[in-house]
C-alpha positions in Angstrom: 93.4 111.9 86.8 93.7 108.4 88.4 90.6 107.9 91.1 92.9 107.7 94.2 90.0 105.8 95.9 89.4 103.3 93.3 93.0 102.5 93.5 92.6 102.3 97.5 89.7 99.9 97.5 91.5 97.7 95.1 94.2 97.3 98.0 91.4 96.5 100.3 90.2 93.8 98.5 93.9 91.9 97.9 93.5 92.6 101.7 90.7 90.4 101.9 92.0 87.8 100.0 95.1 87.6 102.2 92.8 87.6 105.8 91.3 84.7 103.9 94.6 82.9 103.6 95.8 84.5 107.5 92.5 82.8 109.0 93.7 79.2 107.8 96.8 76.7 108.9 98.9 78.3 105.5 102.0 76.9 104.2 105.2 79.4 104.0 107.5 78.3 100.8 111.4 80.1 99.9 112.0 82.2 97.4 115.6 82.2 96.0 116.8 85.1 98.5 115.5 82.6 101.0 112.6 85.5 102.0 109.1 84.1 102.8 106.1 83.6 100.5 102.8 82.6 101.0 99.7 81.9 99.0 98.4 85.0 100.5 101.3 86.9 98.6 100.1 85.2 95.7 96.4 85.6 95.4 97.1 89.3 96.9 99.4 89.6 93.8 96.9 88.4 91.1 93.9 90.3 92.0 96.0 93.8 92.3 97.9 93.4 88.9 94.6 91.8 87.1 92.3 95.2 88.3 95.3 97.7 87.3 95.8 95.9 84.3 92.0 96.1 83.3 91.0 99.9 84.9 95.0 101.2 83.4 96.0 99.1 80.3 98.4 101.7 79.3 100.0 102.1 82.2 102.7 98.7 82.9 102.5 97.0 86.4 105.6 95.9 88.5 105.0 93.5 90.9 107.1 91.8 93.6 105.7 88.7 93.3 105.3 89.0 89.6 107.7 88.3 86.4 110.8 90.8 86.4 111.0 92.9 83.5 114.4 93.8 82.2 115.9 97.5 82.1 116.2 97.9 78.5 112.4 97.8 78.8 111.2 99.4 82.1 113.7 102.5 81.0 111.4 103.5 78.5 108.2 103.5 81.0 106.9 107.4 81.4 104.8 106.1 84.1 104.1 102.7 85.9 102.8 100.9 88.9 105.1 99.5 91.6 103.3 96.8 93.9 104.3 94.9 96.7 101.0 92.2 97.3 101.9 91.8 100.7 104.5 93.9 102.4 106.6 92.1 106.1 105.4 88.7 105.2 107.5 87.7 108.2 105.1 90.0 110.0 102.6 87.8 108.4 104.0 84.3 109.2 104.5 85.8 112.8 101.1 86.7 112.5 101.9 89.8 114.9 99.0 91.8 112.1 101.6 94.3 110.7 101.8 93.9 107.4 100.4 95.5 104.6 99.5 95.9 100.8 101.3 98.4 98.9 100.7 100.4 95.9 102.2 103.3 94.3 102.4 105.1 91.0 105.7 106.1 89.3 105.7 108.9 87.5 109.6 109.3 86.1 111.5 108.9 88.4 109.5 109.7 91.5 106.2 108.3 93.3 102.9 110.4 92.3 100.4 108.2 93.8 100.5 105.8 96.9 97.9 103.8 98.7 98.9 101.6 102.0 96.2 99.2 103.4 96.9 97.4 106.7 93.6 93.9 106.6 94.0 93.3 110.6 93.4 97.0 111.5 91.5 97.9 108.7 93.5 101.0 107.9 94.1 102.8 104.6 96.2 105.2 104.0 96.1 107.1 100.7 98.5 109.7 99.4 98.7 111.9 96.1 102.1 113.7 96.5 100.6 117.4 95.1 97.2 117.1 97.1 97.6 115.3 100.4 97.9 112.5 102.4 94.8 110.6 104.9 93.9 107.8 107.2 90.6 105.8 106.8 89.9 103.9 109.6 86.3 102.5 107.6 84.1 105.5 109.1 86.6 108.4 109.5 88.9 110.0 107.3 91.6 112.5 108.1 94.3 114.4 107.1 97.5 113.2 107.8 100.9 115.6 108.4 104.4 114.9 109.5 105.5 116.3 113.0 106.6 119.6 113.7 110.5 120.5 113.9 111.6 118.2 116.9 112.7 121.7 118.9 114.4 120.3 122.6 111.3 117.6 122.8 112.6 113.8 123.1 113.0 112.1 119.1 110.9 109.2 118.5 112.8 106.8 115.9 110.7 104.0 114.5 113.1 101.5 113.5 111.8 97.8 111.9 110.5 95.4 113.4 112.5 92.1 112.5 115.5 93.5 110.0 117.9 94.9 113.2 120.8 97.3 112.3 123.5 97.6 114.2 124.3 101.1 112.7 121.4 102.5 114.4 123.1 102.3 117.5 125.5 105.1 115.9 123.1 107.3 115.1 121.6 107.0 118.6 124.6 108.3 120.2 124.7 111.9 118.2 121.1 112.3 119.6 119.8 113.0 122.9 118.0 110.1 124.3 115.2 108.8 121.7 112.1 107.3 122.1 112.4 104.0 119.9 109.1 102.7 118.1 109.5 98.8 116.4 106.8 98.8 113.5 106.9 96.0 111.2 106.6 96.5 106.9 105.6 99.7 105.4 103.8 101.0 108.8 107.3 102.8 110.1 106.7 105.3 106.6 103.2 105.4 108.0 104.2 106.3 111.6 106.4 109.2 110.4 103.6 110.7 108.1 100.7 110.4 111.0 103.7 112.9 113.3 103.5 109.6 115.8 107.3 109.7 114.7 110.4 111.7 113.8 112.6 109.6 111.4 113.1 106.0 110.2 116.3 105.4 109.1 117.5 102.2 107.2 120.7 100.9 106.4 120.1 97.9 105.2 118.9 97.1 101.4 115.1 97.0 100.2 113.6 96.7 96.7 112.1 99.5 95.2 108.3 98.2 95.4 108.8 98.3 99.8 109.6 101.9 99.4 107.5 103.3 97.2 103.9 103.9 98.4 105.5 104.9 101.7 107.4 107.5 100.1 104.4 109.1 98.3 102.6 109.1 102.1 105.2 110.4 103.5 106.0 113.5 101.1 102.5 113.9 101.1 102.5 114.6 104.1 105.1 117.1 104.1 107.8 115.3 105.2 110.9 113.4 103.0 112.7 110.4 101.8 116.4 110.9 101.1 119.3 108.6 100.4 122.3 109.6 102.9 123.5 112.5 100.9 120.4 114.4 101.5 119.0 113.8 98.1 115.3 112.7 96.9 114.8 109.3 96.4 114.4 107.8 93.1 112.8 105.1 91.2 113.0 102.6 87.7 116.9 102.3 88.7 118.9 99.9 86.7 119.1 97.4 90.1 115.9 97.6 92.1 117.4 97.4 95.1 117.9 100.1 97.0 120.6 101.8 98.9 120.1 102.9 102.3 117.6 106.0 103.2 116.1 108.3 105.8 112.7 109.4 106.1 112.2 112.1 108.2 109.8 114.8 109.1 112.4 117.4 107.9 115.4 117.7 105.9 116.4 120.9 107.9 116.4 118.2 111.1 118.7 115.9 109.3 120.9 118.4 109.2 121.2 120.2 112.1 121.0 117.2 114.1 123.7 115.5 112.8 121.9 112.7 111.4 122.4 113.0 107.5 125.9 113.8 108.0 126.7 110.4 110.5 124.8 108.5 108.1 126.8 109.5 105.4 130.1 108.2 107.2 128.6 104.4 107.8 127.8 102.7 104.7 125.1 99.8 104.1 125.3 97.1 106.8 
């Protein structure tokens, strides 16, 4: 069985490297979707595929920031790891803190394994869908678990931090009135597995490696990740982008609330 806290210290070192890069006066450069990249995406990027590589030679590594590898190969992966170095990089160049490193392990289709480190706050969170999810704040480690059913209390939606939707304002209008949290990167999966919120929905598209350690953190702790017909989401697609999704503590609540069906009836902004 993979050492869940091996793999968590290895994201807490890439987070070193990228305070190291945060601290200075860094350059931001364009990738060829016009999204941000810095040398901290970079050096995060080598040191997390070099240790996977060397601790898991069998096991292939899939990086945002690394060389894309075509279908007719990843189709035959059993098992792999899906990285993103640095997750909200315009959280980063903002340098409002919330950004993170992500890393998750696919096993078919599905996450098994996911580890979320956040270098400003110095919070990990690690997940292994079958055992458990928990918080390490450096000197305290608990168990995390999604809210209870939201029965008559007020519904606290985390929605992201700097990629608006205009759908949302739909969905707001089947539910009574919401609390609304702005988190940046992979911290709105985090917010819904620590019960500080209800449901994150998102319309707009993501690639596969935002998604997946926040998925495995958020079934582990108890809650779900579904696309907007109310089925698990899934991984190793042909296109790694992904269509829209809502996490949620409950796929009863999407239901009877209206949500999943509304969803269904808007499409991808």
């Amino acid at each position: 069985m993979i050492d869940l806290d091996f793999v968590g210290n290895i994201a807490v070192e890439a987070g070193k490297a990228i305070l190291e890069v945060y601290e200075t006066d860094f350059g931001v450069d364009r990738k060829e979707d016009n999204s941000p990249i810095t040398l901290a995406d970079r050096r995060s990027h080598q040191f997390i595929t070099r240790e996977l590589r060397e601790a898991f030679p069998s096991i292939p590594v899939l990086s945002e920031e690394g060389k894309q590898v075509q279908y007719s190969t990843r189709r035959e992966w059993d098992r792999f790891w899906l990285v993103d170095p640095l997750d909200g990089t315009k959280e980063f160049v903002k340098r409002n803190g919330e950004f993170t490193v992500n890393i998750a392990l696919i096993e078919g289709k599905r996450p098994a394994l996911g580890v979320i480190y956040l270098p400003v706050a110095r919070l990990l969170y690690t997940a292994r869908v079958r055992d458990g999810c928990w918080e390490w704040d450096g000197t305290r480690k608990r168990d995390l678990h999604v809210a209870p059913y939201p029965d008559g209390r007020p519904i606290r939606m985390v929605k992201s931090r700097s990629h608006p939707s205009p759908n949302l304002e739909a969905i707001l209008e089947i539910l009574p009135p919401c609390h609304v949290i702005k988190k940046g990167s992979a911290l709105k999966f985090c917010a819904v597995a620590s019960g500080d919120a209800d449901f994150y929905p998102r319309f707009g598209p993501t690639w596969e490696w935002d998604t997946a350690a926040g998925q495995a953190i958020v079934e582990a702790a108890g809650g779900v990740v579904v696309d907007f017909q109310g089925n698990p989401f899934v991984y190793n697609k042909s296109s790694l982008i992904n269509g829209p999704f809502l996490v949620a503590s409950s796929l009863r609540w999407l239901r009877e609330s209206g949500v999943l069906q509304k969803s269904s009836s808007l499409g991808i902004v």
